[in-house]
Structure formats: C-alpha cells, structure tokens
Residue, then its C-alpha position, 0 to 999 in steps of 0.5 A: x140260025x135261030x136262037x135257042x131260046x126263041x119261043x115258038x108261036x102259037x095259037x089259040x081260035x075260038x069258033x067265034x073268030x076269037x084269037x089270042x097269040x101265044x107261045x108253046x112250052x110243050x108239045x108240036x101241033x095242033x089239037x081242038x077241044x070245047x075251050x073252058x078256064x078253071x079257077x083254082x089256084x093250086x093244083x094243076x097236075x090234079x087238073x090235068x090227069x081228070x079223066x073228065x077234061x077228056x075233050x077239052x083245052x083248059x084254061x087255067x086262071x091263075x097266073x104261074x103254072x109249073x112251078x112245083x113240076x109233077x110228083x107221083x103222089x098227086x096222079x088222078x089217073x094213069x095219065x093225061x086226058x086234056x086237048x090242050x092246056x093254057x097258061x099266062x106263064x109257065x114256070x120253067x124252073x120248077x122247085x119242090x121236094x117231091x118232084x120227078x119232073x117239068x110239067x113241060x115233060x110231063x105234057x109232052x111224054x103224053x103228046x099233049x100242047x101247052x102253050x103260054x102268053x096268052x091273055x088269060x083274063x081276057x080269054x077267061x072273060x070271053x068264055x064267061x059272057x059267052x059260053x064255052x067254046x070250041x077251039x083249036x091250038x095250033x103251033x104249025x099254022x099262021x093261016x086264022x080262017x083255015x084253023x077258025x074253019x076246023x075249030x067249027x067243024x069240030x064236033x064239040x061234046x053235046x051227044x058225045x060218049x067220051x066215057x068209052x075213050x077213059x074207062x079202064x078196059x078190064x076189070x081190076x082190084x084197087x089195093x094199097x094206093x094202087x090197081x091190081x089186074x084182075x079181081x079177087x075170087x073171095x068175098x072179105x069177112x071183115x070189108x064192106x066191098x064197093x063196086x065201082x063202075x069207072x066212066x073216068x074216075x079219079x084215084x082218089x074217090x078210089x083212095x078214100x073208099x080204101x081208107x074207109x075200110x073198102x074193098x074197092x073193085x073197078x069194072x069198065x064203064x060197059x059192065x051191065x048192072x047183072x056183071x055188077x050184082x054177080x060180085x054181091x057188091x055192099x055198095x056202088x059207086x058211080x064215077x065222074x067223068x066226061x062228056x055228055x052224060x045223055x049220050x050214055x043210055x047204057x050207063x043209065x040202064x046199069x044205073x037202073x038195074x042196080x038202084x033198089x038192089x044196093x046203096x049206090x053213090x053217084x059222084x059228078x058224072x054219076x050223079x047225072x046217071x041217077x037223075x037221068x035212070x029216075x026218069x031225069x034230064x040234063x041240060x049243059x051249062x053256059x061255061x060250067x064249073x071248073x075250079x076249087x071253090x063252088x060254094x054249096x049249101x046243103x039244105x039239110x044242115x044250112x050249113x054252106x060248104x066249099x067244093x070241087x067242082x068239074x062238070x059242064x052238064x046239069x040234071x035239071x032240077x025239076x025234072x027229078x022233083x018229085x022222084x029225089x029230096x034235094x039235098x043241096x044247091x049252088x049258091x053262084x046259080x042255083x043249080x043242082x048239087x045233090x039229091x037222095x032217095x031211098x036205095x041212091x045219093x048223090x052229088x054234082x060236086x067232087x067230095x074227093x076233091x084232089x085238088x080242093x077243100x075237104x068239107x065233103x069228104x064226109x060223104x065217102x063216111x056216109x056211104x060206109x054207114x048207110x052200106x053197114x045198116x043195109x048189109x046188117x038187115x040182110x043177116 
C-alpha cells in the first residue's frame, strides 16, 4: 500500500528533447502548451487567471509558490486560463488573512496541473538561450520519446486565434467590481461610456475605467466596429489577450473601423490590433516578456518607468514609422512599448498591472481626458 504522502511523478518534455523530472501538487494527466517562465516575485494567482497564458505552461522563477493560497479579491478573470503551471516548491501550508482556499484547490477545481521539483533555473535558462518552446506535462506516462513526440506535434500558437477561446460570449455591463448581463438601454448624462472590446481582458483594466468615472461595457471579441459605434461609445478599449494577433484580421478590421470615429486605447494584445489596422506587422519574440519589472522609457518624459508586462508577439517598430509617434521603448531589447497617433494610443506593456508596479497607471487618466476634449468638441 503506498504511503500517503508519496508525490506522484511527473514530467515535464520540451520539443528539443529536454526533460525535467518533478512532481504533481495538482491535478491528473497530461496537457501541452508553448513552455514560458515569468519573473515576478509575487503575484501568482494574477498570473494564473490572465486570459492571455491561454496556451501556454508557465514557469514561475521564484521559488516558493502557494504560500498566501487564493482569495476572491486578486480574480483577473472568471477562472483559469493556463496549460499547466511550474513551480520549484509549492507552499502546502498556506497563511494569509483574505484567503478562501490552496492554490492545489484552486487548480484542480479548474482541471489544470501543477506540478514542483523541478529545476526551475535550469528550465529558466534553457527557454532564455533557446526560445520558448513547446512542451508536454504529463503525471501518467514514463514513456519520453512518445510524449517528446506529442510535444512536436503540438501546434504551438504562431497563427493561432486563441481569442475566440477566452472572450466573453455575450455582452455584459461592468458595475460595482463586478459584470452584469446585458447592458444598459440609456446613455449615463454624467459618465464617459467606454466600450471594451474583450479578446481576454483582465478585471482590473475594467476596474480602473470604473474608478475613473467610466461607464464601462464588455462586447465579444467578434462585435464588428458598427456593433461598437451603435452604442455612441466616448471611447474604446482595446484588450489583452492570447496568441497570435496576425491570426486575428477581423479584430483588425473592428480596430479599422472605429480609429478616427472615437479615442480608442489599445492595451498588449490590443496594442498589436492598432499597429496591424495602421497598416503594421508583427513578429513573435525569442522567450517574451513575462514578469513584474520590464523597464520602460518613455520618450516623451525620458522618464523610465517600471512595468507589467505579458506578451510573446511585437509590432515591428519599422513598420508603423511613418504611421505612429512612438512613445516609448524596452530598454532590455529595445522593442516596442507605445505608439500614438491622432484618434488612437496605445501601449505593449499592462498599465493595470495586477500584479505589478503602479507607474503607469496614469494612462487609464489620460484616456478619461482625451475622451473629455473630444466628446466637448461634439457639443
């Protein structure tokens, strides 16, 4: 009879016959996804319910996870979106005031695998030299080249619409922290309304356009730029997401179709809409971004600012030259952060953070007052 407390192997094989040995803490099975690591110290449950990880197992670099469980303030979203997730040690005991349950819990209420032990430096550093890869966890199989054969057959997330997979189905009104079906059939007197078109959007890029005066309403990724329009939006929000965002042409033609009718903001995902509805490429990174401290200068102010930041795919900075004023760029690589042309903005990074510093969040302000001077030249 075996003990207890004996950990179940797993396993974890990269598409370059990489493999590291572990053990599971959650969940039964086996799942593949493009492996990435993300650096931030803090944060986890953030990192796991972002809409944008759809597809991929994440990594995390910091050592102890688990050990503040899960409450229902930190939700970015109605659940988990993550392949798989990778710790060094998971925190069985967890402590902390506002906690409803275990991370273990947590992850397998939503099916997913967790799995520690493994080397995570090492893994870390193989993804850096080599790039992100695509990978397969499994706790039910010892057999590497059968699961090493699966991990390459894996489709990976270069022209793939995830978007589809994480957007909400119908549209909904968000109000007092929290969605509400349906949406208003009054235009607020005294509220800037902000239509927010949701390819994977975080609950907190909703939570500070409420706290800045916003009547906020949600649409699915699939509403056409006249859906948009027919609500006499003051602005429109362009949200994170997942995968590859030139595997999206009908975001693109939304993006199109609003730009120049109302301010429109576009955030990560929503950032590589605009560079793409401009006439922009895109290009995926080497391992991404993944983390709580991408330092970013802003070329208006020279002023460097630290951020969150989620995203494997870049607008190609030459390609919007002569279409967009950067406005800011990553001083680890020197890609692109921001760009802003007369009726758009937009930014590469998460100014909602959640996890993460506050030293953009600013841009949620600007928003409000660009959406001010353009609705007061309309009276």
């Amino acid at each position: 009879m075996p003990l207890l407390n004996q950990k179940r192997k797993a396993l974890l094989v990269l598409e370059d016959g990489s493999v590291f040995e572990g053990s599971a803490f959650a969940g039964n099975g086996e799942t593949m996804g493009e492996v990435v690591f993300n650096t931030g110290m803090t944060g986890y449950q953030e990192v796991i319910t972002d809409p944008s990880y759809k597809g991929q197992i994440v990594t995390m670099t910091y050592p102890l996870v688990g050990n503040y469980g899960i409450n229902d303030e930190d939700m970015e979203s109605a659940g988990i979106h993550l392949e798989g997730f990778i710790v060094k040690e998971y925190q069985s005991n967890p402590s902390n005031w506002r906690m409803k349950r275990s991370l273990k819990l947590f992850l397998e209420n939503y099916g997913k695998i967790g799995i520690e032990g493994i080397d995570t430096r090492a893994l870390t550093r193989r993804l850096r030299l080599s790039g992100s890869m695509k990978g397969i966890l499994s706790t039910q199989s010892n057999d590497v080249p059968s699961l090493l054969a699966q991990a390459q057959a894996y489709p990976g997330l270069v022209g793939r619409d995830l978007v589809r997979e994480v957007t909400c189905l119908k549209p909904y009104l968000w109000e007092k922290g929290a969605p509400h079906a349906g949406l208003p059939s009054r235009k607020p007197v005294k509220k800037l309304r902000v239509v927010v078109l949701d390819c994977g959007v975080k609950y907190n890029i909703l939570r500070l356009l409420e706290n800045n005066g916003c009547e906020v309403l949600v649409l699915p990724a699939s509403s056409s730029g006249k859906d948009i329009l027919a609500l006499k939006p003051d602005g429109v929000l362009l949200s994170n997401g997942p995968g590859d965002p030139a595997a999206l042409p009908y975001i693109v033609d939304t993006a199109r179709t609003v730009i120049g009718q109302v301010p429109v903001f576009g955030i990560c995902l929503g950032h590589q809409i605009i560079g793409q509805a401009i006439g922009g490429k895109t290009c995926k990174l080497k391992f991404g971004h993944h983390g709580i401290n991408q330092p970013v200068k802003n070329v208006d102010t020279g002023r460097v600012e630290i951020t969150s930041q989620n995203h494997g795919f870049v607008v190609v900075p030459e390609s919007v030259d002569k279409k967009a004023k950067k406005t800011c760029h990553n001083l680890n690589d020197n890609t692109s952060e921001g760009m802003r042309m007369p009726q758009a903005f937009s930014v590469q990074y998460h100014p909602e953070a959640a996890p993460g510093p506050h030293d953009t969040e600013y841009l949620f302000l600007q928003f409000v007052k660009i959406m001010k001077k353009e609705k007061g030249k309309t009276k």
